[in-house]
N, C-alpha and C positions, 0 to 999 in steps of 0.2 A: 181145580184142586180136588182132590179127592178127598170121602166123607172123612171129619176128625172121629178119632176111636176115643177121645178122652175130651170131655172141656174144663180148659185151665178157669179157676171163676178166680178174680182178684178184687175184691169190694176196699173201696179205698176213702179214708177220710184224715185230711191235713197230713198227707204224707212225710216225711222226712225223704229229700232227693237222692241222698247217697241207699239208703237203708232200701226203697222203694227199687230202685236199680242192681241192686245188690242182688232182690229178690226177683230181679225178671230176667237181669244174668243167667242167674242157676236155673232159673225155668230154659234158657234158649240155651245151655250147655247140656239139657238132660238127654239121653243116649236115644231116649224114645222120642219120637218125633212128629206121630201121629195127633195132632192138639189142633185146639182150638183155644183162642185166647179170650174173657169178656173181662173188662178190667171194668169195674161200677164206680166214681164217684158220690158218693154221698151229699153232695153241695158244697164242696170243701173251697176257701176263698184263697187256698193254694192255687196257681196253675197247674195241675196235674196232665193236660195235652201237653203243654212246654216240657214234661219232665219225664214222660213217656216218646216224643216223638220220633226220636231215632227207631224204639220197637213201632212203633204205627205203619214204618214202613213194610213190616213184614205184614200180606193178605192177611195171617189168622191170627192175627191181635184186632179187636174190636174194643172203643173206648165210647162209656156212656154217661153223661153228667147228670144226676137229678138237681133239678133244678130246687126242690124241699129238699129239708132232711129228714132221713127216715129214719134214724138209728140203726142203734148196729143189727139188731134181727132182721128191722125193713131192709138193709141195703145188704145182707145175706139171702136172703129170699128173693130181691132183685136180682142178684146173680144165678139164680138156680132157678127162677123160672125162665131166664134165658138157656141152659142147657140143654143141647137137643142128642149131645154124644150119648155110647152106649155108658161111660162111664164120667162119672164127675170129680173134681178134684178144685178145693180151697189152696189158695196160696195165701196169706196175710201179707201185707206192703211190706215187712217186716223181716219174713221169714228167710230163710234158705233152704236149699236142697244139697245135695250131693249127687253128681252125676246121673248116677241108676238107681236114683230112687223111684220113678214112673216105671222103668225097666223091671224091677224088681218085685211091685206093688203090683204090676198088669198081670204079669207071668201066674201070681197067685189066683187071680180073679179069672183067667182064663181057663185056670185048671181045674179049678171046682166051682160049677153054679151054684153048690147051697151056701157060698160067702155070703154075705151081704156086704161086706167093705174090712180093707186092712187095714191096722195101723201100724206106722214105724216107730223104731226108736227114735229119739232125738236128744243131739241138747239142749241146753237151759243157757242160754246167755244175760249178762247183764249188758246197760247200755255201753258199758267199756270193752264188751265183747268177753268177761273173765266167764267162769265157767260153772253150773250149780256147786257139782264134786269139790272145787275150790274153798267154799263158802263155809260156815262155821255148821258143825254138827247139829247144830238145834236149828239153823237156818230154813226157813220152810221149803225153798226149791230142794236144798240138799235133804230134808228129810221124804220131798215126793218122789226124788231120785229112788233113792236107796229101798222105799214100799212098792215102785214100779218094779224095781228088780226081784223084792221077796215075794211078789205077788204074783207074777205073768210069769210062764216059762214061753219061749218060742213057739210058734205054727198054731195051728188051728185050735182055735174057742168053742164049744160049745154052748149054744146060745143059754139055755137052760142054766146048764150047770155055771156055768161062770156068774148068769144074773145071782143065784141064788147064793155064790160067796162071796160077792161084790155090795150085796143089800146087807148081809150079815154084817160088814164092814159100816155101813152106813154112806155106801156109795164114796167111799171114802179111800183112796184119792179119786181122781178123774184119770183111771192106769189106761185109760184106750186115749184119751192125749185131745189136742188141739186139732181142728180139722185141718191144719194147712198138711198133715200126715199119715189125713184118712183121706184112700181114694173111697169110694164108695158107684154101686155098681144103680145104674139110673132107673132099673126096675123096680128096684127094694126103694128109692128113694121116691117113685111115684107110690108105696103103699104106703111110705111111712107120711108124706105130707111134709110140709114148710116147719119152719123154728117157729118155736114161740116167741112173739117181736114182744109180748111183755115181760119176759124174762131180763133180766141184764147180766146176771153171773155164771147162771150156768145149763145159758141156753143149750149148748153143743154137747152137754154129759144129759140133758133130756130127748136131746134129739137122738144119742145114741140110743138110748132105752127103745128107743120108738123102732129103729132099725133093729136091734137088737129081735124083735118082733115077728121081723120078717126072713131072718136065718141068722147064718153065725157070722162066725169074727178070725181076723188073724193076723196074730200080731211077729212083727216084722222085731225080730229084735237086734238087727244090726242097725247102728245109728246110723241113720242116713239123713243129717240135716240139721237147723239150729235155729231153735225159738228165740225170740230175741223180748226177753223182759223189763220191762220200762215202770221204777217206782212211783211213777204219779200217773200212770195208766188207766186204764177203765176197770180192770179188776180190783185194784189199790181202792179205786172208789168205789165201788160198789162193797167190798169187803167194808168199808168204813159206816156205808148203808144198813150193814147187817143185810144183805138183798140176797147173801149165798145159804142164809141159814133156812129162809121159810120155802128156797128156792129147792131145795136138796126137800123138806119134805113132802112138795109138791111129786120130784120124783118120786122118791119112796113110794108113795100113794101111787104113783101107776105102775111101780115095779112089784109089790107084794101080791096081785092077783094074777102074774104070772108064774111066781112060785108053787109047783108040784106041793098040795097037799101032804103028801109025805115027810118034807123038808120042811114047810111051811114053821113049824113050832120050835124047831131048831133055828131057825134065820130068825123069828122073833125075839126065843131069847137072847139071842147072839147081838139085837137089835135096840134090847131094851137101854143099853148104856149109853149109845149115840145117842139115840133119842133124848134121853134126860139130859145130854151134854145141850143138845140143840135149845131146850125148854131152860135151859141155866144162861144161855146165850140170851134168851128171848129176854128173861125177867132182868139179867145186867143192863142192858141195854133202856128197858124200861124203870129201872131205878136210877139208872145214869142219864137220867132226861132224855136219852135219845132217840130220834123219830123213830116209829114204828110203824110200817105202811099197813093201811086196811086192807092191802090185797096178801102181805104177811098174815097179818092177823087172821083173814077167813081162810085162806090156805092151812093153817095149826088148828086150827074150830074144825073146819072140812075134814081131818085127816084124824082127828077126837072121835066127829059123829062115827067115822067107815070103820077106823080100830078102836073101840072104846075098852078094849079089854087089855090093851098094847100098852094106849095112853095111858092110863092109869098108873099100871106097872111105872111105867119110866119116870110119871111124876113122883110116884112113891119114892123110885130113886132116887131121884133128886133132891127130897125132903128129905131123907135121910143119911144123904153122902154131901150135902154142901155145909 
């Protein structure tokens, strides 16, 4: 067989069989053909061999069970330090593609080495398969739809400039998307290093920051694919954690000392409203008995000591806007 140009990574835990085949479907319909397959188990007490077997027959699907479980960073990181292609690509058990979306995603990456990785448009599906744009105007997927569209224009990102109106935002939404729609180029991913397995919410918008690091971005804006979101999911739970708030200002803190001094005082201010949104988030939370992780907590302290001039400002906000 000759060497794969892309490794398909698939980390898989308690699959659902139709949804899991749904998704390896669209992989083995994609126009490009150059792959490699590593589908990871996570110890799921699914049979996931029984539910993949018919793909097992083809050489470049490879299937690995851990025998622990690692969670969802450990069993991403499983998968990615098995890639050996020049380029790497997440599918979720979950997801779909559209034909040329590998076709379309390569072509870019082959044309300019300063990428670092692409992302596509997609949809938003629920589990009845209905569709975000369907959903009620204040509905969260329908309002990250419609800020992905006011935010991103098509083709090439500048690494810089985009961090710097993306932190103004408060990293807010996640416009570069889910990995199952970022290829990403395996050079850039050996400088940027592994996810953070102690994140839970928003490991893959920190892991961007990190690649972000190492060159730019570009974003595919024809919808080539479909997320498929599940209301008792792992975001659902974690969102109930509060695990996305002290999560984002972990980012923050590694996104601000890539900002060009020049812009730096304008992204602050631009910065200080989130912030006190995140610190109004922190104290509900804590008035409403609900847990608060020590690893939250010295994450908002850590990120006081490094801006203490930032922090201030947004609590003053806070004091005076709640």
């Amino acid at each position: 067989m000759p060497e794969p140009l892309i490794s398909i990574l698939i980390p898989t835990y308690e699959p659902q069989a139709d949804h899991l085949q749904a998704a390896l479907d669209s992989l083995v319909q994609q126009t490009e053909q150059r792959w490699e397959v590593i589908i990871h188990d996570d110890a799921s007490k699914v049979d996931v061999a029984s539910i993949i077997s018919k793909y097992l027959e083809d050489p470049r699907f490879r299937f690995i069970r851990s025998e622990v479980r690692r969670g969802i960073g450990g069993n991403w990181n499983a998968c990615l330090q098995l890639a050996n292609a020049p380029y790497v690509q997440f599918l979720f058990q979950d997801d779909t593609w559209e034909p040329t979306y590998l076709t379309r995603s390569l072509a870019v990456l082959e044309a300019d080495p300063t990428i670092a990785f692409t992302a596509a448009n997609h949809a938003y599906r629920d589990e009845a398969g209905k569709r975000a744009e369907d959903f009620a105007p204040d509905h969260n997927l329908k309002l990250l739809v419609d800020l992905k569209r006011a935010f991103l224009k098509p083709g090439k990102q500048e690494a810089q400039a985009f961090l710097s109106r993306w932190a103004a935002r408060g990293l807010k939404p996640n416009v570069i998307g889910e990995p199952s729609f970022v290829l990403m180029r395996k050079s850039n991913i050996d400088r940027a290093g592994l996810f953070c397995e102690d994140m839970r919410q928003l490991l893959d918008l920190e892991y961007w920051v990190r690649l972000l690091k190492t060159g730019n971005w570009y974003y595919l804006a024809k919808e080539l694919g479909a997320f498929r979101v599940h209301a008792h999911g792992a975001s659902a739970a974690n969102s109930e954690r509060g695990s996305g708030i002290f999560e984002r200002i972990r980012c923050l803190a590694l996104v601000l000392p890539l900002i060009p001094k020049a812009e730096r005082k304008q992204v602050e201010s631009s910065l200080v409203d989130h912030l006190a949104e995140m610190i109004r988030a922190f104290f509900q939370r804590v008035r409403g008995g609900k847990r608060v992780s020590s690893g939250g907590s010295s994450a908002l302290v850590a990120f006081a000591m490094k801006h203490p001039i930032l922090t201030i400002r947004s609590v003053v906000k806070f004091i005076t806007h709640r």
